[in-house]
C-alpha positions as CSV (number, residue, x, y, z in Angstrom):
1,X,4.3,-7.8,21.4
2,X,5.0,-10.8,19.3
3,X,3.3,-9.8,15.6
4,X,3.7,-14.1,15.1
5,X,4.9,-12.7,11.5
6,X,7.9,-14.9,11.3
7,X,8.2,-17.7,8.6
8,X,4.8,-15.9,7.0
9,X,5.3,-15.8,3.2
10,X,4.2,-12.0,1.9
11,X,3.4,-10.6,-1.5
12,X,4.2,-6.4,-1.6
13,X,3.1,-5.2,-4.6
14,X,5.1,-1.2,-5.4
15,X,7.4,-2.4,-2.7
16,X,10.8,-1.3,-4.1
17,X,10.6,2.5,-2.6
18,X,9.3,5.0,-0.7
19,X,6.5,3.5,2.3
20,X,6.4,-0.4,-0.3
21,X,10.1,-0.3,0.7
22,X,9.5,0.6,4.3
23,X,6.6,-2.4,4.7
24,X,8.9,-4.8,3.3
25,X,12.1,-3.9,6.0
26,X,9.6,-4.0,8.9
27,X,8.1,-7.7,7.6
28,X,12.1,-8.4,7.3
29,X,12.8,-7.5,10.6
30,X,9.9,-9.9,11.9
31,X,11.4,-12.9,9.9
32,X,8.6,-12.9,7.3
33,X,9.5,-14.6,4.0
34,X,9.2,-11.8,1.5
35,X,7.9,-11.7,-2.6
36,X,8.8,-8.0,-3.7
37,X,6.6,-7.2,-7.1
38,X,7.7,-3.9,-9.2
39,X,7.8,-2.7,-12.5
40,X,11.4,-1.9,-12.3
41,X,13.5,-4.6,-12.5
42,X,16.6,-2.2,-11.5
43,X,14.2,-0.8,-8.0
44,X,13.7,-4.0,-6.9
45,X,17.3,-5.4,-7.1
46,X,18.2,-2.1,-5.3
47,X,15.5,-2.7,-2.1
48,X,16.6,-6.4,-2.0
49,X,20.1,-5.2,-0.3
50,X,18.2,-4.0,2.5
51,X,15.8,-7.1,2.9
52,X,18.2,-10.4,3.3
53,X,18.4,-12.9,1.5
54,X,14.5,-14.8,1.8
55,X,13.3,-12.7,-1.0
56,X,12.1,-12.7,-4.1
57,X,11.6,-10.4,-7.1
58,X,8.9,-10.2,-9.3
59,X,9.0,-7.9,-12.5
60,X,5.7,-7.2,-13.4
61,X,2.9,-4.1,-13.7
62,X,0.0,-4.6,-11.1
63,X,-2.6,-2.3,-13.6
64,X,-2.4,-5.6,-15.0
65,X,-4.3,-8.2,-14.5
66,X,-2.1,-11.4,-16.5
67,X,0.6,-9.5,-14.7
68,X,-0.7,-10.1,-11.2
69,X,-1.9,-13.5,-12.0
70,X,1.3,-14.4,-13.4
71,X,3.3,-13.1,-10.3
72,X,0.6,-14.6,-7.9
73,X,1.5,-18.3,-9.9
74,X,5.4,-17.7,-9.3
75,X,4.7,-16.8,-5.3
76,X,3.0,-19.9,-5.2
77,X,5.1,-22.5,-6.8
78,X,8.1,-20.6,-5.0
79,X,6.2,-20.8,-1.2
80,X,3.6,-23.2,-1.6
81,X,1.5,-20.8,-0.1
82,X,-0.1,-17.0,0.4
83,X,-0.7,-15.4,4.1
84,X,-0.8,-11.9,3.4
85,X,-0.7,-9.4,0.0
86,X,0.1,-5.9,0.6
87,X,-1.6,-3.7,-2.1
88,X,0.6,-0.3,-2.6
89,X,1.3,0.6,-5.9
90,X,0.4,4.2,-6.3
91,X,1.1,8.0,-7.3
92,X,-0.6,11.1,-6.1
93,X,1.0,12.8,-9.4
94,X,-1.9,14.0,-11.5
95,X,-3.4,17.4,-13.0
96,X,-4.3,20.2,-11.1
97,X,-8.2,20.2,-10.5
98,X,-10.3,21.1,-13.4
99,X,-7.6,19.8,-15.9
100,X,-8.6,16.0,-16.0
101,X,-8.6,14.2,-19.5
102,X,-10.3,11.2,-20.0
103,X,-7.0,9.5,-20.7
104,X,-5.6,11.0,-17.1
105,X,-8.7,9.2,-15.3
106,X,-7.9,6.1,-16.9
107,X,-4.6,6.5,-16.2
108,X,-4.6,7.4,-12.5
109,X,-7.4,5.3,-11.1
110,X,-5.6,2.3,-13.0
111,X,-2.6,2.9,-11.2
112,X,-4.3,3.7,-7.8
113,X,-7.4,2.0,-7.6
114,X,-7.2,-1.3,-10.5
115,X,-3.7,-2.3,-9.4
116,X,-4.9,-3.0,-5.6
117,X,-8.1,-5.0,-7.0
118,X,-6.0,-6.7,-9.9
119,X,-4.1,-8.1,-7.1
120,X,-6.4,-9.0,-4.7
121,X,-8.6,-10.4,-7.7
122,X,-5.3,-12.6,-8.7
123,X,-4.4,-13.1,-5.1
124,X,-7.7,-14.9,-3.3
125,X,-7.6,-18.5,-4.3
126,X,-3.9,-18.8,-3.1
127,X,-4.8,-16.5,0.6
128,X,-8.1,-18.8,0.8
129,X,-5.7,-22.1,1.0
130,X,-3.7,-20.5,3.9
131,X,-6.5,-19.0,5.6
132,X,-6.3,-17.3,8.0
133,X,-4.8,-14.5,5.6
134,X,-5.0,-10.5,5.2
135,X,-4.9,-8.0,3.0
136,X,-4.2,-4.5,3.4
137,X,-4.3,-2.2,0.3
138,X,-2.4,1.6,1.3
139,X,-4.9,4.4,0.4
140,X,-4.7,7.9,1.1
141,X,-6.1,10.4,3.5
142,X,-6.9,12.0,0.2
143,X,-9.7,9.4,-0.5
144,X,-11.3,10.4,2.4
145,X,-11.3,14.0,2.5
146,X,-11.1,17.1,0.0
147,X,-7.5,18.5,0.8
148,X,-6.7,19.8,-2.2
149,X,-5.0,16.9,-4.1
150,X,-5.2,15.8,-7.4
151,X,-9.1,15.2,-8.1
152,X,-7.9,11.9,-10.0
153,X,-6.0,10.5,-6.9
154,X,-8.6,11.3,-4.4
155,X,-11.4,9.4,-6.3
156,X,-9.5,6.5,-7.0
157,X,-8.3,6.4,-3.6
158,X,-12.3,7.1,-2.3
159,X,-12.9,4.0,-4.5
160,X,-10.4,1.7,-2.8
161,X,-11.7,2.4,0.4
162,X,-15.1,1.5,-0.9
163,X,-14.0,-1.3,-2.6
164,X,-12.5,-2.9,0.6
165,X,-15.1,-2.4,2.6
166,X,-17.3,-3.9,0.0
167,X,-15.0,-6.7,0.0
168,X,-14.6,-7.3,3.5
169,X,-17.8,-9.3,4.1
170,X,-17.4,-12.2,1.4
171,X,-13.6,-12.5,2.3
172,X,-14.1,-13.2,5.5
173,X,-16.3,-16.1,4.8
174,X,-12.9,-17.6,3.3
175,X,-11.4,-16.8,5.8
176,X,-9.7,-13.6,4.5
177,X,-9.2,-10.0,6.2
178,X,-8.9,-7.1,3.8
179,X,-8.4,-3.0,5.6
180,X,-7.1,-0.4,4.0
181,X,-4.0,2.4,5.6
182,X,-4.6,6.0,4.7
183,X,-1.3,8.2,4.9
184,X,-1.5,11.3,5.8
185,X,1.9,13.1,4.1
186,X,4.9,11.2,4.6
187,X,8.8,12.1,3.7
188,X,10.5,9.8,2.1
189,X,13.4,10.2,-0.8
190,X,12.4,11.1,-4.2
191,X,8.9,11.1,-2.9
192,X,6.4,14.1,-3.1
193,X,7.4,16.1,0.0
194,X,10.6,15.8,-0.6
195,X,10.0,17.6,-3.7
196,X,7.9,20.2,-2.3
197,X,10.4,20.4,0.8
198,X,13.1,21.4,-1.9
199,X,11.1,23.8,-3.8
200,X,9.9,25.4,-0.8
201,X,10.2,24.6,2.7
202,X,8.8,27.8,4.2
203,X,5.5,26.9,2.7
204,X,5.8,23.2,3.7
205,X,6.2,24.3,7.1
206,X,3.3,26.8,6.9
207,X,0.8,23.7,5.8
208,X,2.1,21.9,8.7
209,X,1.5,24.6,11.1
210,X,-1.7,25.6,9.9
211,X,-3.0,22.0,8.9
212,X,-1.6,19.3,10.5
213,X,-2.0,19.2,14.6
214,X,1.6,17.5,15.0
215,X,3.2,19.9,13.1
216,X,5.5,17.5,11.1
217,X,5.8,15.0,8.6
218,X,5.3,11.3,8.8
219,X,8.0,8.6,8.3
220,X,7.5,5.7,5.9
221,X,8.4,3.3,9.2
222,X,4.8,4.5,10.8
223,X,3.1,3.3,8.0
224,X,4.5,0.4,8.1
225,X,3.9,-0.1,11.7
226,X,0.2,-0.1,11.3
227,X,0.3,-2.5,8.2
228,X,2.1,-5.2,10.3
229,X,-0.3,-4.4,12.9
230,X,-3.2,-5.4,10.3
231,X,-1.8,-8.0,8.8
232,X,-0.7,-9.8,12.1
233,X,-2.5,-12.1,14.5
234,X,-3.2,-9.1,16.6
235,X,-5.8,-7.7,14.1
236,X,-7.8,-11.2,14.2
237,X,-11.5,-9.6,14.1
238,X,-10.9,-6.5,12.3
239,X,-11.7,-6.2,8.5
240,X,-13.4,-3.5,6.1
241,X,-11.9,-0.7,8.2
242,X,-9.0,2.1,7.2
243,X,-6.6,3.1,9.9
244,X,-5.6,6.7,9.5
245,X,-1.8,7.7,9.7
246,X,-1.7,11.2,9.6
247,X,-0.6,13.3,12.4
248,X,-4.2,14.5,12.9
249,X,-5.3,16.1,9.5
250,X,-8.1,14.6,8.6
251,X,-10.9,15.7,10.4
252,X,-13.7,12.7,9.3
């Protein structure tokens, strides 16, 4: 199936590691023309080894907002143009529940939930001019059920969702998709499960037996399958919705 992703010019905001990293090698592989935006100037020059050489980096935080607008003005003096943000800065790492501080709310909903809307906020005019463009934002099966996660995450991640399906209606008029993908737990290095594998991998196994209908982990490259998916051609008429990665966990 031809995604017609080639020559498109992408912004991937956390796209250094982990699934970001993933999204950006599969819009590689399509021929896409590639912005990479980090905080970590040393991340990004690391992931551009694996991404050829029609990339650039942008240094900047996405809780943000001068930050994203200030990246958004480099993409477009660089491209000339806009045809698809990907939204996925994020980290599940929080308190356990009950053991929220006001400045840990602030703190993780900024980095999960006002990072994807600084961008998108940033981001509009410049999708509008090449219209038709997409969004996708990468929330969390976490957002959509209670599995035991951070209570931070979860909210912000319930937020995102609302916030794109919110969204969904006046983008579209300017000729703009926006969807959310939800992850259900996914391996990658230096990530959470990889942490919890190494701790202990007899309960990691347990969860997935007990918990998960597939009875394994995802890869970062199935995530990014279903982003291309929403970002391409092939998704023309669907907006406002979140495709669930998951392996079957979530039950909603």
């Amino acid at each position: 199936m031809d995604l017609e992703l080639a020559g498109k010019s992408i912004l991937i905001a956390g796209g250094s590691r982990g699934i970001g990293l993933a999204i950006a090698q599969a819009f590689a592989r399509e021929g896409a023309r590639l912005s990479l935006m980090a905080r970590n100037r040393q991340g990004l020059e690391a992931a551009m080894s694996s991404l050829g050489s029609d990339c650039s980096l942008h240094e900047g935080d996405a809780t943000d907002p001068t930050a994203c607008a200030a990246v958004v003005d480099a993409v477009s003096r660089q491209r000339d143009r806009l045809d698809i943000l990907v939204a996925c800065t994020g980290s599940g790492a929080s308190v356990p529940p009950g053991e929220e501080t006001a400045a840990e709310w602030q703190r993780v909903v900024a980095l999960n939930l006002f990072s994807a809307t600084n961008m998108i906020t940033a981001a509009t005019p410049l999708l509008a001019r090449s219209a038709p463009a997409s969004i996708v934002c990468i929330s969390s099966i976490c957002g959509r059920e209670a599995l035991g996660a951070p209570v931070t995450y979860s909210a912000a991640k319930a937020g995102l969702n609302a916030a794109v399906n919110g969204l969904a209606r006046p983008l579209a008029r300017q000729g703009i998709r926006i969807n959310t993908v939800s992850p259900g737990n996914i391996l990658f290095p230096g990530g959470t499960w990889d942490r919890k594998l190494r701790e202990n991998e007899q309960a990691v196994a347990g969860m997935l037996d007990r918990d998960v209908p597939m009875r394994r982990l995802g890869k970062p490259e199935w995530v990014a399958d279903a982003v291309l998916f929403l970002a391409s051609a092939r998704a023309a008429f669907i907006t406002g919705t979140d495709l669930v990665v998951d392996g079957g966990q979530t039950r909603s």
